[in-house]
N, CA, C and O atoms as a GROMACS GRO file, in nm:
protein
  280
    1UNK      N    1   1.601   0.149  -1.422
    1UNK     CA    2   1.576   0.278  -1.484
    1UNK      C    3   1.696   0.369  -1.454
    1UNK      O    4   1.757   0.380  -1.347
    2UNK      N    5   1.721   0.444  -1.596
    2UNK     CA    6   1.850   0.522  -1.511
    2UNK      C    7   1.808   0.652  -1.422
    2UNK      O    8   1.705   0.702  -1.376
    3UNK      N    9   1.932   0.677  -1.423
    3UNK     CA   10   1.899   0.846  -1.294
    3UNK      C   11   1.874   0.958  -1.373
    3UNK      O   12   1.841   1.068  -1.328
    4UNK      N   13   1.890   0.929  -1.501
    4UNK     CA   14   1.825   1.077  -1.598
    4UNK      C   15   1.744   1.061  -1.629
    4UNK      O   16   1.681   1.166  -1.644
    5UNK      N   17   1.663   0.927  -1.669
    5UNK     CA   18   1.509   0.917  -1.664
    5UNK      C   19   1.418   0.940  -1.566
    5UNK      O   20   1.342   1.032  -1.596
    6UNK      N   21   1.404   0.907  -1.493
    6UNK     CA   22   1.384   0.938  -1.308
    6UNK      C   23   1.400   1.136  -1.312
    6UNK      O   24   1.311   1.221  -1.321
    7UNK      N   25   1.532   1.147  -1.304
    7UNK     CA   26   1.536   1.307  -1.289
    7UNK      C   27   1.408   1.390  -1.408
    7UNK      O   28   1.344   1.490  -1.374
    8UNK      N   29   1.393   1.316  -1.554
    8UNK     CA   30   1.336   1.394  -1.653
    8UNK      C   31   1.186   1.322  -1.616
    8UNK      O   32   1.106   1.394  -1.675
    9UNK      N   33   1.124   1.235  -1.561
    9UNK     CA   34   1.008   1.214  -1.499
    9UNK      C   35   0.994   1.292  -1.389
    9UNK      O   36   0.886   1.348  -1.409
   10UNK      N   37   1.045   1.339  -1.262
   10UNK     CA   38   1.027   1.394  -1.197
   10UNK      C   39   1.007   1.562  -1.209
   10UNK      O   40   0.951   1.644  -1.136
   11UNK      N   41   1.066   1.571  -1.313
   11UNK     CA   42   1.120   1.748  -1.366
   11UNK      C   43   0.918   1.757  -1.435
   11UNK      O   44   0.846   1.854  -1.410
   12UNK      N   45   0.878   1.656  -1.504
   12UNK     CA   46   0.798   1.663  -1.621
   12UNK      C   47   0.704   1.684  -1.486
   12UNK      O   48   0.668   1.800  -1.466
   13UNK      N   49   0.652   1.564  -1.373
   13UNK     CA   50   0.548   1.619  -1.270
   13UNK      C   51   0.576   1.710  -1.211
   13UNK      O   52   0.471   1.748  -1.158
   14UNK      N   53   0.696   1.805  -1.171
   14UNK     CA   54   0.660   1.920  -1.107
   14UNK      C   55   0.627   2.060  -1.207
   14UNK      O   56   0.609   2.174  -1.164
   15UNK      N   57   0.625   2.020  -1.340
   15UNK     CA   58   0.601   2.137  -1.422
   15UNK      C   59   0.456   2.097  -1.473
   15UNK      O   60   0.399   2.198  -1.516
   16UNK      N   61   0.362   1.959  -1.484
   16UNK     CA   62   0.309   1.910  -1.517
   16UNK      C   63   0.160   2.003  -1.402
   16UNK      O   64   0.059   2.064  -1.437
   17UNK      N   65   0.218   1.969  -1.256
   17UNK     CA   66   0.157   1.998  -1.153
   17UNK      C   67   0.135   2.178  -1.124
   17UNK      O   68   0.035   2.236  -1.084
   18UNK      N   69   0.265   2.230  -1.163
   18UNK     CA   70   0.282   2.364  -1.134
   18UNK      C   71   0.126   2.448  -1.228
   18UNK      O   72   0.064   2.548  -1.190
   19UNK      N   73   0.103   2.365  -1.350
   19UNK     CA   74   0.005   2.452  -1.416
   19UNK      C   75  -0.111   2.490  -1.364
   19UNK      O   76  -0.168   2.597  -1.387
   20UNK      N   77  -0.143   2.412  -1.301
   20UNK     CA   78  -0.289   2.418  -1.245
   20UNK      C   79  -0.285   2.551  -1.126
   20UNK      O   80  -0.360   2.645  -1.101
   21UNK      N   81  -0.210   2.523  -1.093
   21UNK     CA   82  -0.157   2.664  -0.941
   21UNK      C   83  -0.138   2.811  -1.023
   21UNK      O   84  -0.170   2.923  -0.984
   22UNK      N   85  -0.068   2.767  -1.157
   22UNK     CA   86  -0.051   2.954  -1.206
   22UNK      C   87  -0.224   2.950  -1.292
   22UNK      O   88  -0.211   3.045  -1.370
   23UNK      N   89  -0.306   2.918  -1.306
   23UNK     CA   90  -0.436   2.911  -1.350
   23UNK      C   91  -0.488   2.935  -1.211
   23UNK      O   92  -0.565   3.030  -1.224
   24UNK      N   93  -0.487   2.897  -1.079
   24UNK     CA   94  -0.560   2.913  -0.959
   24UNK      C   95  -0.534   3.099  -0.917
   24UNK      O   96  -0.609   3.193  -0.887
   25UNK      N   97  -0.375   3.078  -0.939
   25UNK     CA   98  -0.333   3.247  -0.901
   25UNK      C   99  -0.447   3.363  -0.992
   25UNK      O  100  -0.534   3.439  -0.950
   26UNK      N  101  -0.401   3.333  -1.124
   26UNK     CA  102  -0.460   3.391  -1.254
   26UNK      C  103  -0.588   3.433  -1.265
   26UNK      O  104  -0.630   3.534  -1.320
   27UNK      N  105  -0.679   3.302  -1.178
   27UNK     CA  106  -0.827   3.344  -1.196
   27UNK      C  107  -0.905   3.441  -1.186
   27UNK      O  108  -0.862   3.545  -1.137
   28UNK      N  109  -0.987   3.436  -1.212
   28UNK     CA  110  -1.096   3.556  -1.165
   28UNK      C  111  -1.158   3.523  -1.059
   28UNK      O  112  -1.200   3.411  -1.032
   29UNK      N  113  -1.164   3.613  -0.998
   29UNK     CA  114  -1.174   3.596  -0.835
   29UNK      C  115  -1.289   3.529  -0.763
   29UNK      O  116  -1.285   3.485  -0.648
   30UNK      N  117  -1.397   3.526  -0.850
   30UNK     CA  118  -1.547   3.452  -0.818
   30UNK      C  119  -1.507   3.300  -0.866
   30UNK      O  120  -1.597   3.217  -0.862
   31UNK      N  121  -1.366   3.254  -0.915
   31UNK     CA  122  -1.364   3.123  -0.946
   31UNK      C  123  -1.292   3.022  -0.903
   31UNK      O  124  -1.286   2.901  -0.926
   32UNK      N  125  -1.212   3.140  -0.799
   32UNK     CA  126  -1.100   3.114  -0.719
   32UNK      C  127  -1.127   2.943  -0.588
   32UNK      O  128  -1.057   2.846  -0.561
   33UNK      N  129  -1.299   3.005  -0.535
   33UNK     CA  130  -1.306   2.866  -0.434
   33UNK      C  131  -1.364   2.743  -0.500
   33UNK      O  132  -1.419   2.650  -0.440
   34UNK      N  133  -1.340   2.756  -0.673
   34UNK     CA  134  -1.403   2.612  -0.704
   34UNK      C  135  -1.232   2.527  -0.751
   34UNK      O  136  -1.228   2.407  -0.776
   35UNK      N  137  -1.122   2.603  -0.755
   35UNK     CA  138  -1.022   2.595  -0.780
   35UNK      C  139  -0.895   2.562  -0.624
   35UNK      O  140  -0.783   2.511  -0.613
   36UNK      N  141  -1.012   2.638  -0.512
   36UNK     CA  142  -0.908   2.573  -0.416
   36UNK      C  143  -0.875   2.471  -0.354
   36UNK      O  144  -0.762   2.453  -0.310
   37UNK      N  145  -0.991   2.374  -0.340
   37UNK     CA  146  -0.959   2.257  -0.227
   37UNK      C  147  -0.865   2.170  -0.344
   37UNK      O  148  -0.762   2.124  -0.296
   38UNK      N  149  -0.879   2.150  -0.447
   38UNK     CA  150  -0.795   2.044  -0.524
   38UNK      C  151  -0.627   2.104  -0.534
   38UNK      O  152  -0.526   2.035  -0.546
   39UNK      N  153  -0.637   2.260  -0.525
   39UNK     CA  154  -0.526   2.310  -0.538
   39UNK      C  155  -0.433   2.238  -0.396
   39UNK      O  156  -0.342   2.156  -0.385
   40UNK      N  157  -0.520   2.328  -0.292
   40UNK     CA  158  -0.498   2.324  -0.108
   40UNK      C  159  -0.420   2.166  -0.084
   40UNK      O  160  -0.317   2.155  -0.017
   41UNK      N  161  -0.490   2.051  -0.153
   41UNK     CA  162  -0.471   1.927  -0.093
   41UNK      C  163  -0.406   1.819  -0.233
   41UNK      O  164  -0.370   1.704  -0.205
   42UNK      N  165  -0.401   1.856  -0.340
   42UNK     CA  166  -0.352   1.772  -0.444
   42UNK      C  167  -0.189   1.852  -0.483
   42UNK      O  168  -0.081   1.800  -0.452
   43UNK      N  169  -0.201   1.972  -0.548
   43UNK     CA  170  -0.113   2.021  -0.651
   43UNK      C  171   0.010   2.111  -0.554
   43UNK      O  172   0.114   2.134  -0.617
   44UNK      N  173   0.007   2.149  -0.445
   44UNK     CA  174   0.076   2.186  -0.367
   44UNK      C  175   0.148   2.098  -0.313
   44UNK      O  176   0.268   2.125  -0.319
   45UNK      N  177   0.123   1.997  -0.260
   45UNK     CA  178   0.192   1.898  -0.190
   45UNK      C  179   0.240   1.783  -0.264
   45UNK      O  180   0.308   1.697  -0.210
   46UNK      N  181   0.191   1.778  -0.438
   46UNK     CA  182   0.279   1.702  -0.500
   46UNK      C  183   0.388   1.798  -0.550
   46UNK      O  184   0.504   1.758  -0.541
   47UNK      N  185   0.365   1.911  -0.597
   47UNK     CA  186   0.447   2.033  -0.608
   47UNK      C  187   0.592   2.008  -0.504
   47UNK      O  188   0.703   1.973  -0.544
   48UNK      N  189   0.554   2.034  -0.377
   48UNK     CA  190   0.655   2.047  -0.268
   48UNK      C  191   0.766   1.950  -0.221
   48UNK      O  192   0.876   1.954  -0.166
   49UNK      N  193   0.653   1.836  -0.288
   49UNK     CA  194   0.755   1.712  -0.235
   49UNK      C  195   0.810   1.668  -0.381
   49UNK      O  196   0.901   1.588  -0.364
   50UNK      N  197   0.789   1.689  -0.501
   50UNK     CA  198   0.886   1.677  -0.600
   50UNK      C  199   0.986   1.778  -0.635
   50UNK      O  200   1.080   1.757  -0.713
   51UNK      N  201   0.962   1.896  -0.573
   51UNK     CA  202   1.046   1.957  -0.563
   51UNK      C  203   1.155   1.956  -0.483
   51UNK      O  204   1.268   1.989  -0.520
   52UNK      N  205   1.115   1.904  -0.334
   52UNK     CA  206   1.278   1.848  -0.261
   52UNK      C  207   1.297   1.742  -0.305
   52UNK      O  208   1.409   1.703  -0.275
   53UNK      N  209   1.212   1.636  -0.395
   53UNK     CA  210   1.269   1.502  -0.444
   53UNK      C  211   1.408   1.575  -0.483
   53UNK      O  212   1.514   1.572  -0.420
   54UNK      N  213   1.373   1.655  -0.630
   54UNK     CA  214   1.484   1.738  -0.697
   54UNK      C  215   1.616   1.758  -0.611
   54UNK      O  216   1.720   1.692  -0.607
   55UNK      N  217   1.568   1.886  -0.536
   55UNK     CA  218   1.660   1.923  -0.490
   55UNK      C  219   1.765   1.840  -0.354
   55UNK      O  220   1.880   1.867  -0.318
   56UNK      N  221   1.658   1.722  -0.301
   56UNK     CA  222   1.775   1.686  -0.166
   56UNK      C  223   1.729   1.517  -0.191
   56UNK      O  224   1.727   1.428  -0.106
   57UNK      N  225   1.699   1.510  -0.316
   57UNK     CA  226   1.670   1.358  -0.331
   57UNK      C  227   1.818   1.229  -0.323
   57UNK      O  228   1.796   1.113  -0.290
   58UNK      N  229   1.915   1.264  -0.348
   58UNK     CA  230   2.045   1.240  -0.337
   58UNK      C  231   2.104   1.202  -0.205
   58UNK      O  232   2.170   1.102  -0.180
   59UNK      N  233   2.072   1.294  -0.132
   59UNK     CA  234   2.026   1.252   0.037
   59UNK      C  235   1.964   1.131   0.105
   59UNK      O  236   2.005   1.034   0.168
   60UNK      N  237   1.827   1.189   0.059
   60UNK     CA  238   1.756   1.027   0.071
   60UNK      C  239   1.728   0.964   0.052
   60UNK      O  240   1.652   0.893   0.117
   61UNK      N  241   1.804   0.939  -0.122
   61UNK     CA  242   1.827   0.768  -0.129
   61UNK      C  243   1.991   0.724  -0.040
   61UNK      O  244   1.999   0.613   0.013
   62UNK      N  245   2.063   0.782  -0.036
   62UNK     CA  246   2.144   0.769   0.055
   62UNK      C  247   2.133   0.682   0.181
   62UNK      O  248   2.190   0.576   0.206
   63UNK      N  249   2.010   0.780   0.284
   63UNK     CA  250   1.977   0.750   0.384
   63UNK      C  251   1.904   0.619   0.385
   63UNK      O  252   1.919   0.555   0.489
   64UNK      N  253   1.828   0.565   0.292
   64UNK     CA  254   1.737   0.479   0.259
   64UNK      C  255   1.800   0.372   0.238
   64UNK      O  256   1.759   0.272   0.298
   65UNK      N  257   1.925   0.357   0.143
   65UNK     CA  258   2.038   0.239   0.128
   65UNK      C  259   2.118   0.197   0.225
   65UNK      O  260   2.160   0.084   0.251
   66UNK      N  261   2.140   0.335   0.293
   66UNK     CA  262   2.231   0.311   0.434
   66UNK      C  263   2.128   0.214   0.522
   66UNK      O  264   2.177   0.113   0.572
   67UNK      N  265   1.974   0.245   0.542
   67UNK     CA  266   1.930   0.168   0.672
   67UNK      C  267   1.890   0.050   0.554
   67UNK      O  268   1.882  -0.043   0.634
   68UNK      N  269   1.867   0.004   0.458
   68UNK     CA  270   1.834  -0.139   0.421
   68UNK      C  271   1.943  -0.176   0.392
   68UNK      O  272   1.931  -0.270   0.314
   69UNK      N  273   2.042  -0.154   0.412
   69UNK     CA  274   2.222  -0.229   0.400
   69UNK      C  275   2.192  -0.317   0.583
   69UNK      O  276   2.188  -0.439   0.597
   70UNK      N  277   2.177  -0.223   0.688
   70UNK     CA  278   2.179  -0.259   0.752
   70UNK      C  279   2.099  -0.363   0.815
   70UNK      O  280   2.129  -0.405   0.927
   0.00000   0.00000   0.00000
């Protein structure tokens, strides 16, 4: 697979993921705790970690080739 497919899959789940969080912000406030635990434990933490995929992913495939070379 190339590295711009990969980059435009990864781009698509963190915007894919982000929706559900600006709908959690948005809500009306009596609807807010049927909206948090999936937010708290699913959409945040795929959020966070495709987002440093993005940004420092370059890094650690780096690091990852360096120790299975070895």
């Amino acid at each position: 697979m190339k590295d711009a497919t990969k980059r435009s899959i990864i781009r698509w789940i963190h915007i894919v993921f982000a929706i559900p969080i600006i709908g959690y912000v948005y809500s009306p406030f009596n609807q807010i705790p049927n909206y948090a635990t999936p937010t708290r434990f699913v959409f945040v933490p795929v959020l966070v970690l495709s987002g440093l995929w993005m940004w420092k992913g370059q890094v650690l495939r780096r690091l990852i080739s360096k120790s299975s070379a070895q």
